[in-house]
N, C-alpha and C positions, 0 to 999 in steps of 0.2 A: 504494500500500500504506500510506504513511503516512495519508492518510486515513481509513481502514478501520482503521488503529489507534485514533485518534480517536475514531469511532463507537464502538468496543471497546469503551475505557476510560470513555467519556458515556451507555455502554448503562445501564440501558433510559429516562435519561432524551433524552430530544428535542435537539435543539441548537437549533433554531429561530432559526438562522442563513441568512446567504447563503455560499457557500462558490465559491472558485477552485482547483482542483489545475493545475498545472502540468504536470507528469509531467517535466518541465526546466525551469529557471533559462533557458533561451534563450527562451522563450514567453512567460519574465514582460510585455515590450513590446505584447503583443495583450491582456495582461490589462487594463493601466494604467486603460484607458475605464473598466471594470467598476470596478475595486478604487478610483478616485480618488473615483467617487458615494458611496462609503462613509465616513463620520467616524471608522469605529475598524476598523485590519486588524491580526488575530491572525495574525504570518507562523510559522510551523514549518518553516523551511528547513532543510537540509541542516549540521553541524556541519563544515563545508570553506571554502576557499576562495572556492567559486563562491558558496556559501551565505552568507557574508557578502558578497561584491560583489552580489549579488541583495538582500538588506536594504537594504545604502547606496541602492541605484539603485531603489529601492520609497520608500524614505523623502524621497528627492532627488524622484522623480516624482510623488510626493501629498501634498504640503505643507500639504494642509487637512486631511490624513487624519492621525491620530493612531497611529503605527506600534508595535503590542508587537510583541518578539521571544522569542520562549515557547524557543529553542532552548538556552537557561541551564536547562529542566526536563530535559533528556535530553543534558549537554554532554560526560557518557563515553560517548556514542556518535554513529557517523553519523549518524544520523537518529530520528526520532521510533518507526518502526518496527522497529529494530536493541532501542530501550529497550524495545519495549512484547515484543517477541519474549525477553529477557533477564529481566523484568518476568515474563512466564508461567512463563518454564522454571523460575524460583527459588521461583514459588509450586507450581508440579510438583512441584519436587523436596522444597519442604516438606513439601506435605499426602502424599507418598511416606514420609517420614521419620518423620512419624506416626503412620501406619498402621503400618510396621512396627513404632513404639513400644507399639501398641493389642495387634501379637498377643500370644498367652499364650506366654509364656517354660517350656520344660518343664524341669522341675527334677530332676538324676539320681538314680534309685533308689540309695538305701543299699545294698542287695545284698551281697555276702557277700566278707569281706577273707580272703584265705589267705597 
C-alpha cells in the first residue's frame, strides 16, 4: 500500500524509476542483490522499530549505495501510507468545508412582531 501511495502523490507524472516493495522488513536480505546494483536507494520504511533496524542493515549492506531515508516526510505517522491516507481525508474535509461555505445562507423574513 505504501507504494501505491507513492504512485498517488507522483501521479500523473512517471517515476521512471527501479522500485523494490518488500511487503516486510524480513525480505529486505533477498532484496540486497537488487538494491546494492543501484548508487542511490530512496528507503520509505516503516516509522518503528523494525523500520529503523531495516535502514541501518540496508545502509550496512550497500556501502556503494548512497542510502536517503525519506521517512522524516511522514514521521507523525507509521508509515508513508497512514500520511498519505491522513493527507486525503484533510483535503476531504476541506474542499467539504467549502462547499458548505459556497451555499447561499437564507436570511429570515422580517415578518410581523406582535
Amino acid at each position: 500500500m505504501d507504494f501505491l501511495s507513492c504512485l498517488s502523490m507522483k501521479h500523473p507524472a512517471p517515476l521512471g524509476i527501479d522500485a523494490a516493495m518488500l511487503n516486510s522488513v524480513v525480505n529486505l536480505p533477498k532484496a540486497i542483490p537488487f538494491l546494492e546494483r543501484h548508487p542511490t536507494i530512496y528507503a520509505f520504511l516503516d516509522n518503528d522499530e523494525a523500520g529503523r533496524r531495516a535502514l541501518a542493515e540496508l545502509t550496512c549492506r550497500c556501502p556503494r549505495s548512497r542510502v536517503i531515508d525519506h521517512a522524516h516526510h511522514y514521521r507523525d505517522y507509521k508509515d508513508l501510507n497512514d500520511f498519505w491516507i491522513a493527507r486525503r481525508r484533510l483535503r476531504d474535509d476541506l474542499e467539504e468545508t467549502k462547499a458548505e461555505s459556497r451555499k447561499p445562507q437564507l436570511q429570515p423574513k422580517g415578518g410581523m412582531k406582535v
